[in-house]
C-alpha positions as CSV (number, residue, x, y, z in Angstrom):
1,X,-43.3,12.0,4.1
2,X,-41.8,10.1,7.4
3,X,-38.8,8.2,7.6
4,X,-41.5,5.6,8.6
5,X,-42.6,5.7,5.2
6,X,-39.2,5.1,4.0
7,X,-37.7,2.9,6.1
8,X,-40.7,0.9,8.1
9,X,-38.4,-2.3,8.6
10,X,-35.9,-1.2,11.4
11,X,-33.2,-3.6,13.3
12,X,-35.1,-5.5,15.7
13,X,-33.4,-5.1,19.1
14,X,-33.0,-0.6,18.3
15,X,-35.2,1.8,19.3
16,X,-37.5,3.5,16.7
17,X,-36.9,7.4,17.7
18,X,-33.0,6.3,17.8
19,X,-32.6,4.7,14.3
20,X,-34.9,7.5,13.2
21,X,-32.7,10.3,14.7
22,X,-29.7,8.5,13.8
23,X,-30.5,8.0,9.9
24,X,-31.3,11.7,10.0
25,X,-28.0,12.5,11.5
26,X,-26.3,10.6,8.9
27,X,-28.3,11.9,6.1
28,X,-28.5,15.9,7.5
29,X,-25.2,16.5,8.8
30,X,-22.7,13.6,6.6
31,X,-22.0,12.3,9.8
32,X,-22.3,9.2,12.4
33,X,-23.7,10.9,16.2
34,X,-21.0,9.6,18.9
35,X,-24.2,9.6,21.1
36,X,-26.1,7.5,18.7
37,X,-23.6,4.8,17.4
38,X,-22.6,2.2,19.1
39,X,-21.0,-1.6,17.3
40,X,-24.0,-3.5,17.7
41,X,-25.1,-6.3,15.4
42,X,-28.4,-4.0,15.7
43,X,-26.1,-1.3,14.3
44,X,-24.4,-3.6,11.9
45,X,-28.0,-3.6,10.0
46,X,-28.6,-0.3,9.9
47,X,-25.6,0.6,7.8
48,X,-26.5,-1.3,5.3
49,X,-29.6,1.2,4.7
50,X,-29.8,1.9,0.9
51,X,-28.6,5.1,-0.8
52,X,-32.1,5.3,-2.1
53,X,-33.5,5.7,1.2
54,X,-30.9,8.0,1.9
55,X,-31.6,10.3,-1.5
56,X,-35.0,10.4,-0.5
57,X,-34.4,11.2,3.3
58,X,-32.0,14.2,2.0
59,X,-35.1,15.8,-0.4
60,X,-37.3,15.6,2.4
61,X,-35.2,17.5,4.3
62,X,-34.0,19.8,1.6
63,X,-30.9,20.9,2.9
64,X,-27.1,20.6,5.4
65,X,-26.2,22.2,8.2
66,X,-23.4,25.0,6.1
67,X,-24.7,23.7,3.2
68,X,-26.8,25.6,0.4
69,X,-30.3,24.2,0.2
70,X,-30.1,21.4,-2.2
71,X,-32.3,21.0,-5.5
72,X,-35.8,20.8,-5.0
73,X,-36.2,18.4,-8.3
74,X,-36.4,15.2,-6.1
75,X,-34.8,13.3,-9.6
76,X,-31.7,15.5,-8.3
77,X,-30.8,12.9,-5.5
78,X,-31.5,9.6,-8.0
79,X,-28.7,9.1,-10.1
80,X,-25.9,7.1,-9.2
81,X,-23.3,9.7,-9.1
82,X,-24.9,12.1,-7.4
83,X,-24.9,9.8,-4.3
84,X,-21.2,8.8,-4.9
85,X,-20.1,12.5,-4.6
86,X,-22.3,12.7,-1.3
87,X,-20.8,9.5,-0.1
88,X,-17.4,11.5,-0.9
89,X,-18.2,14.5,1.1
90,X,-19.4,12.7,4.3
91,X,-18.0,9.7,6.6
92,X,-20.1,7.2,4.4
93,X,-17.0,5.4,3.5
94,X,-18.1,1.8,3.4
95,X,-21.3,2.0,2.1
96,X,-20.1,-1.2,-0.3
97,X,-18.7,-3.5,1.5
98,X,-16.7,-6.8,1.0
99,X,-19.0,-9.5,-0.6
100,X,-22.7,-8.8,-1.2
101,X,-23.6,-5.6,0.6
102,X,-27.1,-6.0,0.3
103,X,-29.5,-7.2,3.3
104,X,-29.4,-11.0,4.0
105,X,-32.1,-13.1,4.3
106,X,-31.1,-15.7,7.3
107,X,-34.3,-17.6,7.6
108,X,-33.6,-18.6,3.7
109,X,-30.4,-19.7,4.7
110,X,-31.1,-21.6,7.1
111,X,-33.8,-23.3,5.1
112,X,-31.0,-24.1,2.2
113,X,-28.6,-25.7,4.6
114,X,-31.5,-28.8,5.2
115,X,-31.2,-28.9,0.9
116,X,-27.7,-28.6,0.8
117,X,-27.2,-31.4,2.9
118,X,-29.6,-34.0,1.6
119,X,-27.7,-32.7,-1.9
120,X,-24.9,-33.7,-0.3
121,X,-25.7,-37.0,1.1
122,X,-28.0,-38.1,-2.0
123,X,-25.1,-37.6,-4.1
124,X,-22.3,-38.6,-1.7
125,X,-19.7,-36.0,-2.0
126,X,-16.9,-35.5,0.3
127,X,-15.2,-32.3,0.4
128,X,-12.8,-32.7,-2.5
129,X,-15.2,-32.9,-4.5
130,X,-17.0,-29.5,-3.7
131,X,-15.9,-26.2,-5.1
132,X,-17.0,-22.6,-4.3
133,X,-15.9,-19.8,-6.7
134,X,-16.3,-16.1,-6.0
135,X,-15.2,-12.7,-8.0
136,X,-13.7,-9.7,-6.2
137,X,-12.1,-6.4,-7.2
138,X,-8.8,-5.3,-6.6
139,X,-7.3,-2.2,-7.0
140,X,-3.7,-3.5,-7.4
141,X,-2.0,0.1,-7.0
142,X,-3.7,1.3,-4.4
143,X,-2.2,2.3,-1.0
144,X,-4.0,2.8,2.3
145,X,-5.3,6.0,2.7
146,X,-2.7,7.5,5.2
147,X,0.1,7.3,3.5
148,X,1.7,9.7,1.5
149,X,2.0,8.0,-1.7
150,X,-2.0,8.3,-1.4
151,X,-2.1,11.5,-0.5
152,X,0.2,12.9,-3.3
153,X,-1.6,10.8,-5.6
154,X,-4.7,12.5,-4.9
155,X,-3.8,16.2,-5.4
156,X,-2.5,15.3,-8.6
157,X,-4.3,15.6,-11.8
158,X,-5.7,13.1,-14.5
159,X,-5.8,9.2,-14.3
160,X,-5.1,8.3,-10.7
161,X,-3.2,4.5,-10.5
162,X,-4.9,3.9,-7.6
163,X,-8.4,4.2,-8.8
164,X,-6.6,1.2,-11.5
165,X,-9.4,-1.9,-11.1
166,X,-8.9,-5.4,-11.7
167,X,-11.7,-8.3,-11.3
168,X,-10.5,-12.2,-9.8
169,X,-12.3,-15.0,-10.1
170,X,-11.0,-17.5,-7.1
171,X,-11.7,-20.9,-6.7
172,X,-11.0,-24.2,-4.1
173,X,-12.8,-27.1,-3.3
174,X,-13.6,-27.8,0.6
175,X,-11.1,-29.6,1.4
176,X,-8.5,-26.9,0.5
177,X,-5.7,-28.6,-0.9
178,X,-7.0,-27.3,-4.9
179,X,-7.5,-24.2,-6.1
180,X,-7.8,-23.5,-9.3
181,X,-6.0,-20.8,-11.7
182,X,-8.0,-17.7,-11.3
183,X,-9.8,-15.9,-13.7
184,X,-8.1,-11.7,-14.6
185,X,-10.4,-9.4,-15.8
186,X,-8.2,-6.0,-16.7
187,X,-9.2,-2.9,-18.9
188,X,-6.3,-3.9,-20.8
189,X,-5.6,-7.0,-23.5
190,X,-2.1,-5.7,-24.1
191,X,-0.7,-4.0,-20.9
192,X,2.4,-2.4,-22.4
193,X,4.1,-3.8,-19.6
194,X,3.8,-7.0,-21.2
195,X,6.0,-6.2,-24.2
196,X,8.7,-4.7,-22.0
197,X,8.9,-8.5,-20.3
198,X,7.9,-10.2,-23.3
199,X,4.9,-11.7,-21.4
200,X,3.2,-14.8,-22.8
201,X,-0.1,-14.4,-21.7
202,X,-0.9,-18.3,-21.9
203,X,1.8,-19.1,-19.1
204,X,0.5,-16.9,-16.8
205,X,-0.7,-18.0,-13.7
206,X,-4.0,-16.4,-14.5
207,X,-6.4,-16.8,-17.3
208,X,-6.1,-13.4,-18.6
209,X,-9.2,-11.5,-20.1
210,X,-10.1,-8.2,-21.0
211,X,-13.0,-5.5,-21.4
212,X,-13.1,-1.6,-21.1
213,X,-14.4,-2.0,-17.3
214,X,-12.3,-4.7,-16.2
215,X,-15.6,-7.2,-15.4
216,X,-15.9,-10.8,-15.4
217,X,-18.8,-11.3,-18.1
218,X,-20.8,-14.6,-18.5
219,X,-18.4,-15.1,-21.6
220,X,-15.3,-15.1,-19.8
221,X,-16.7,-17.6,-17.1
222,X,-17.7,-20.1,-19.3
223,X,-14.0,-20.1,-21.0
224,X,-12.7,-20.4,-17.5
225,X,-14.8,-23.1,-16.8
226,X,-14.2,-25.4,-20.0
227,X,-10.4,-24.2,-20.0
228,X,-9.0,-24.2,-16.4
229,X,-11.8,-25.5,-13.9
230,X,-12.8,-28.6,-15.8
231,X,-9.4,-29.7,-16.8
232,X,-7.9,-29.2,-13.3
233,X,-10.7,-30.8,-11.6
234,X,-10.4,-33.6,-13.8
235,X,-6.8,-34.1,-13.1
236,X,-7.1,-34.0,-9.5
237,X,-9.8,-36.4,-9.4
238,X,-7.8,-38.7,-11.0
239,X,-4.5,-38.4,-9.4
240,X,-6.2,-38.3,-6.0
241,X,-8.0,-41.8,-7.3
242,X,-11.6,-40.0,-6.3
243,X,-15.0,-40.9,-8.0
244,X,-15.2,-38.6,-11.1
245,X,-18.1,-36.3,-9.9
246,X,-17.6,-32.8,-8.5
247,X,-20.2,-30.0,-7.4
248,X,-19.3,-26.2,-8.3
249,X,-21.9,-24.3,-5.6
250,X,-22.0,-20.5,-7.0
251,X,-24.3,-17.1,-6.1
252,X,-26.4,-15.5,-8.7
253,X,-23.8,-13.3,-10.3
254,X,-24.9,-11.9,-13.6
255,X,-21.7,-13.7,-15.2
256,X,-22.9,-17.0,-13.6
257,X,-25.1,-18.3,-15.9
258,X,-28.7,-19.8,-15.0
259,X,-27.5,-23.1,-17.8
260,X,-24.1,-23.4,-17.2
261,X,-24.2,-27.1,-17.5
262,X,-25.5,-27.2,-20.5
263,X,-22.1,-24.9,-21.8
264,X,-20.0,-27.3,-20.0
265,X,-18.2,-29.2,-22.4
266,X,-18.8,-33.0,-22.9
267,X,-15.5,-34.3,-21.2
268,X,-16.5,-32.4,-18.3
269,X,-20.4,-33.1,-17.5
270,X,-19.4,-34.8,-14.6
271,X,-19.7,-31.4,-12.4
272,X,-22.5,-30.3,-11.4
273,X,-23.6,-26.6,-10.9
274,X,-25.4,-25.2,-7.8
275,X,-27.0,-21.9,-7.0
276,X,-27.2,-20.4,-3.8
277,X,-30.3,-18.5,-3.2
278,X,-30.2,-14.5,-3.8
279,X,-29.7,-12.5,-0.7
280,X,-28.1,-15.7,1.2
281,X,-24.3,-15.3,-0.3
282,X,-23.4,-13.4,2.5
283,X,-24.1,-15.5,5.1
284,X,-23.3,-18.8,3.5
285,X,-20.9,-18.4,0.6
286,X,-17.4,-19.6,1.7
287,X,-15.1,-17.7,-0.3
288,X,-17.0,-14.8,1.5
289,X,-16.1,-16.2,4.8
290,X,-13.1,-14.4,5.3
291,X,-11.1,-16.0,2.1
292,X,-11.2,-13.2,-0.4
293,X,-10.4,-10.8,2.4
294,X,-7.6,-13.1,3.6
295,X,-5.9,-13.0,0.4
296,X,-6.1,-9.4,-0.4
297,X,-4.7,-9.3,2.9
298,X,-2.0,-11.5,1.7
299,X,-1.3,-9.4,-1.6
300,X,-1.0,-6.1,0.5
301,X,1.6,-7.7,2.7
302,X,3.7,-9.2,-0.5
303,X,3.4,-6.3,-2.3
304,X,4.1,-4.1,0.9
305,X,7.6,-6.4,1.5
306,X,8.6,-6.5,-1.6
307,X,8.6,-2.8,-2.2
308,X,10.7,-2.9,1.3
309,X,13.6,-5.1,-0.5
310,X,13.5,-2.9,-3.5
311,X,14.2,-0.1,-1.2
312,X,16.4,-1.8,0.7
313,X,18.5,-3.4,-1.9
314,X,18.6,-0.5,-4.5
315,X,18.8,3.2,-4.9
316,X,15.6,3.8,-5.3
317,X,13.1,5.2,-3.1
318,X,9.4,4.1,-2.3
319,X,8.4,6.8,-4.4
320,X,10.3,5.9,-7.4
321,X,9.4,2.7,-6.9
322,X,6.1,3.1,-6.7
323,X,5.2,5.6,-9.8
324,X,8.2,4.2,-12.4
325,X,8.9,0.5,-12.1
326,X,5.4,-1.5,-10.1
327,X,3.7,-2.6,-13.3
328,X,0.6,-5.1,-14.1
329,X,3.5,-7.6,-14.4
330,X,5.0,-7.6,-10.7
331,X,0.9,-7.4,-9.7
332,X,0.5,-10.7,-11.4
333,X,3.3,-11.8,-9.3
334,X,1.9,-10.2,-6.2
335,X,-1.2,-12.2,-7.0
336,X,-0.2,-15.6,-7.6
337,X,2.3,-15.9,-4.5
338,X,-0.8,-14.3,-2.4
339,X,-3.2,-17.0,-4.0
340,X,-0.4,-20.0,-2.9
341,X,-0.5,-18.4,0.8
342,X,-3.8,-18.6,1.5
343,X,-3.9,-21.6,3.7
344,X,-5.9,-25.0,4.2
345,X,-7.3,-24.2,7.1
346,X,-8.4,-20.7,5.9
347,X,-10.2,-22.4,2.9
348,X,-11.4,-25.5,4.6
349,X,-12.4,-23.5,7.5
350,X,-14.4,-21.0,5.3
351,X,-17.3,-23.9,5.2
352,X,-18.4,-24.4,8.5
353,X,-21.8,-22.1,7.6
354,X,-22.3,-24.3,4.2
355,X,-21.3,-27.2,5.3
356,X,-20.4,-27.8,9.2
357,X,-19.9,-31.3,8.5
358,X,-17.1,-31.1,6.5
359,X,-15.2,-28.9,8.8
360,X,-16.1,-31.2,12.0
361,X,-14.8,-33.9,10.5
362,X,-11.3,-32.4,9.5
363,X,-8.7,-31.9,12.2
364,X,-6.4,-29.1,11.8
365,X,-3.8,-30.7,13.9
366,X,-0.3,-30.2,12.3
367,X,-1.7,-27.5,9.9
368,X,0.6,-24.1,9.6
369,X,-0.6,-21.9,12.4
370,X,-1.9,-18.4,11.3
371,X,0.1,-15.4,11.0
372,X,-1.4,-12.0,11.9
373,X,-0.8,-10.6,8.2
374,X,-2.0,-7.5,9.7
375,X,0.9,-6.8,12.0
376,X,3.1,-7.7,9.8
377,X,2.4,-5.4,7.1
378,X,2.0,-2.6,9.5
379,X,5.3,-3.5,9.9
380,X,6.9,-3.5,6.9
381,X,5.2,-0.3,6.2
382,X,6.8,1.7,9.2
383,X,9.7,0.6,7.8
384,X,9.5,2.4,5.1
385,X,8.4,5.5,6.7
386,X,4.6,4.9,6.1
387,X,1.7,6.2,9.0
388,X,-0.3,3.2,9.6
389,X,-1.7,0.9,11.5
390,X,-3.9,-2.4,11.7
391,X,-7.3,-0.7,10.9
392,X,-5.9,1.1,7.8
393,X,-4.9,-2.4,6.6
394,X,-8.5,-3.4,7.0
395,X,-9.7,-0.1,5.2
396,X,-7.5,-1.2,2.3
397,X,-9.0,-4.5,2.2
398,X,-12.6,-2.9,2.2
399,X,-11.9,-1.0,-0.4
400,X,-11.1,-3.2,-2.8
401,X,-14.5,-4.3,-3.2
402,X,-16.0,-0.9,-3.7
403,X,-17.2,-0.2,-7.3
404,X,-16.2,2.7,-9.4
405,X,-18.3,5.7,-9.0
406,X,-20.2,6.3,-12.3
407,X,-17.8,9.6,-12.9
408,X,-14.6,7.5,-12.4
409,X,-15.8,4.8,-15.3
410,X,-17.0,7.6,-17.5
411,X,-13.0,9.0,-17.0
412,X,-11.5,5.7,-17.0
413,X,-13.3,4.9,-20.5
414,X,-12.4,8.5,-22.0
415,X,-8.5,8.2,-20.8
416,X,-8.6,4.5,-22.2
417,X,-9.9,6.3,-25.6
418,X,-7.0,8.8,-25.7
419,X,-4.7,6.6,-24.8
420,X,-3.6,8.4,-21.6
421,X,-3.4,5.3,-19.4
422,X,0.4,4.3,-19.2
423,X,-0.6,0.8,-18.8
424,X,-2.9,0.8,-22.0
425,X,-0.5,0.0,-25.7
426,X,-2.2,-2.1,-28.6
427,X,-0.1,-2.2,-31.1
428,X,2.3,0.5,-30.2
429,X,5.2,1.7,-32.4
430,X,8.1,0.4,-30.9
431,X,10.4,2.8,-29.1
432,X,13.8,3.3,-30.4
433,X,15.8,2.1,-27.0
434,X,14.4,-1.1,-28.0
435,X,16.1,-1.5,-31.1
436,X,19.4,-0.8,-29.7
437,X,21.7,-3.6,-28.0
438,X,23.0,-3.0,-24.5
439,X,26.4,-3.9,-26.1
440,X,26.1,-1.4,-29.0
441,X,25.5,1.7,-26.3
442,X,28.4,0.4,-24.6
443,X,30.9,0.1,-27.7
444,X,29.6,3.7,-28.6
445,X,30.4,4.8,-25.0
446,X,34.0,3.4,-25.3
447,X,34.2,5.2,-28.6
448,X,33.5,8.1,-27.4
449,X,36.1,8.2,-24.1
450,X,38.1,7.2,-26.7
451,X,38.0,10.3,-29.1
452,X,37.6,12.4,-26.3
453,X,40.9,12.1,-24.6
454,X,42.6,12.0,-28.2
455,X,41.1,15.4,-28.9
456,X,41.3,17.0,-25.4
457,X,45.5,15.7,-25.4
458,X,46.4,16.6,-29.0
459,X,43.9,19.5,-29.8
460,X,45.7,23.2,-29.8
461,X,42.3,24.3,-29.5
462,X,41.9,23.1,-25.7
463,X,39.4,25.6,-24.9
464,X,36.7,25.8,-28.5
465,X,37.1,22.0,-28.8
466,X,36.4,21.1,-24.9
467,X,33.0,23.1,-25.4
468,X,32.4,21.3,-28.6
469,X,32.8,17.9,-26.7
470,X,30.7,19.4,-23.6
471,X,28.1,19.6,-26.1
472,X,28.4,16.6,-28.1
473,X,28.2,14.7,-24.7
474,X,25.3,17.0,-23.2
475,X,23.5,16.2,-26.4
476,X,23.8,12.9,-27.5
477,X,25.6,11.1,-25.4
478,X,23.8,11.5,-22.0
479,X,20.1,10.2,-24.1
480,X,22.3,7.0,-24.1
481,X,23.5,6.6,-20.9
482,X,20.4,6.7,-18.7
483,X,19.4,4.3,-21.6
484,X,21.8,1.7,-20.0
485,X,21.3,3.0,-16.5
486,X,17.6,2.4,-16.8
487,X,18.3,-1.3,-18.2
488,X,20.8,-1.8,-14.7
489,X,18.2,-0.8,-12.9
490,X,15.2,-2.9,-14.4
491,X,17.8,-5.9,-14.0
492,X,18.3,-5.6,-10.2
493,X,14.3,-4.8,-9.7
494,X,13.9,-8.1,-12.2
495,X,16.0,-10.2,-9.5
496,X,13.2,-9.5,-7.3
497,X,10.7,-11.0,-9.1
498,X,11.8,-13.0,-11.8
């Protein structure tokens, strides 16, 4: 078997012998040939080469340089996880890339534009009246990959926070002055966290779902749609004095389903639903036009200066910080006030491949001028003693749309199970702290000083009954007092936030 047989369609522009040689570099050695790669849209295609071709590539050639020969059952090199631990091992680090990593068909595309627009104009919309909405990952306690929160993180064993997923469902018409609430997926319904600040889910600025992997099903959608999009689409309309009519343009998601309109509810049939055509999302979708990546963007730098006040305002360090006191509940946070900074002209601007018309006729004159978000959480993160620099801020954004690996699911599930996730708590018995007043530790406390002066002055015994109260304190007292001092802290963190 040739790689010709594998791979016959090669980037038009490369030579043949060099994309062969280079695929076999990649898939022989783990690694890209300085000789061979160069940044070329050419180039650009080529990494998106599937892991199937890649599996079958490595059985032809049976083994890596300082390597034992691999398997010779070619079913070896099929699974899933067996390519996620190669991908591991190698410089294959963004073989899943932000929005649809899959190979884009651009004559389609430009063939759907022409029905797009007569869609458009049959129906007369103007760009308040058209909505895009997207779903992304985010792993919301993840660090780039430099720093050594990361790096401690991963020596250690068990559940690793950073590997903690989320799923978003964003949302803004064209004209980008509405978004709508997003959709959370999480693994958890009840993050104990939630207790602690006596969350109400419902006020949230999120509609908050959940499911053991933390994925927006068709379920969830619809609810979103009938509960959040509908209503707020409705009222905008109306206070904006518009014709009641809207048009929701999605991809071909499996949680986008084929009938949506029919599962709108009645108040809501005004909206219409349509599909962009598979393999075209990339190239046309607007919230994939640099939205999504401009708000995780925006999330790293409010999550990165926000772990600069704490820092800077209390006695705890980063790393205290970091592993006893960020929670689910300051994500949500991080979320909503990155959701409010993406800007008009970021989401307005996002549909000049859609729609060009609606961007050509908006001027952005007077519109806040961008902020390199980049720089600015490089910034904040030197300040905290972090190695970094602008391209492990893009990293970090990449990497939030990875998937799990098949292995990391199968231990996310089986900690979830045991309940070894610190996040996870349905139902939990409620700890004793909680039953005990901040004003009863501290008139307990004052007793204490109290007796213990009164024996330590009048006691004969100065030397028996000063190890008694040693003791005494050692043992019960001191469970109390980083009771309170844990409560101090949690209130100065809170002022952060809340």
């Amino acid at each position: 078997m040739y790689l010709g047989d594998i791979a016959p369609s090669y980037p038009k522009g490369l030579d043949k012998d060099l994309y062969a040689r280079t695929v076999r570099q990649v898939c022989k050695y783990g690694t890209y040939a300085p000789s061979f790669i160069k940044i070329t849209p050419a180039i650009s295609n080529f990494m998106l080469i599937s892991s199937s071709v890649m599996c079958i590539q490595l059985f032809e050639d049976g083994h890596t340089e300082n390597v034992r020969p691999f398997s010779k059952d070619p079913a070896h090199f099929h699974g899933r996880g067996w390519f996620d631990n190669f991908r591991k091992r190698t410089v294959i680090h963004s073989v899943v890339r932000h929005g649809e990593a899959a190979s884009s068909d651009v004559k389609a595309a430009e063939n759907y534009l022409k029905t797009f627009s007569e869609l458009i104009e049959a129906n007369g919309y103007i760009p308040q009246q058209v909505f895009n909405c997207d779903e992304t990952g985010l792993f919301w306690k993840k660090m780039p990959n430099r720093t050594y929160i990361t790096a401690e993180e991963k020596i250690m064993p068990g559940h690793k926070p950073m590997k903690d997923r989320l799923t978003l469902a964003l949302c803004a018409n064209a004209s980008g002055d509405c978004k709508i609430k997003p959709l959370l997926v999480y693994h958890s319904e009840n993050p104990r966290a939630f207790k602690s600040h006596k969350i109400l889910k419902e006020k949230l600025q999120v509609m908050w779902r959940a499911n053991p992997k933390a994925w927006v099903t068709r379920q969830f959608f619809v609810q979103w749609v009938n509960l959040f999009f509908g209503p707020s689409v409705k009222k905008y309309l109306q206070e904006n004095n518009l014709p009641m009519q809207a048009l929701l343009v999605l991809d071909n998601a499996p949680a986008h389903p084929p009938n949506l309109e029919v599962d709108i509810l009645e108040e809501f049939k005004f909206i219409k639903v349509l599909y962009l055509l598979p393999n075209t999302t990339p190239i046309l979708q607007p919230m994939d036009q640099q939205v999504i990546s401009n708000f995780k963007k925006l999330y790293s730098k409010h999550l990165f200066r926000c772990c600069f006040e704490v820092t800077e305002n209390t006695n705890l360090t980063l790393r205290e910080y970091w592993k006893d006191h960020f929670n689910i509940v300051v994500c949500l946070r991080m979320i909503d006030q990155a959701w409010l900074s993406v800007t008009t002209r970021t989401l307005t601007s996002a549909w000049k491949k859609l729609w060009p018309e609606s961007v050509a006729e908006r001027t952005f004159e007077g519109f806040e001028p961008e902020v390199p978000v980049e720089e600015e959480i490089v910034s904040l993160g030197e300040s905290m003693g972090l190695v970094m620099d602008e391209r492990d801020v893009n990293e970090l954004v990449e990497e939030h749309s990875q998937e799990l690996t098949t292995e990391e699911l199968q231990e996310l599930q089986s900690q979830q199970h045991s309940g070894v996730l610190q996040e996870i708590g349905f139902e939990e018995e409620p700890e004793v702290e909680d039953t005990i007043s901040t004003s009863e530790i501290k008139e307990i406390l004052g007793m204490w000083e109290r007796v213990s002066q009164f024996v330590e002055k009048k006691h004969s015994e100065k030397v028996a009954t000063g190890r008694a109260s040693e003791l005494f304190n050692d043992t019960c007292l001191t469970h109390f007092r980083s009771i309170l001092q844990g409560r101090k802290k949690q209130t100065s963190l809170d002022s952060f936030f809340f």
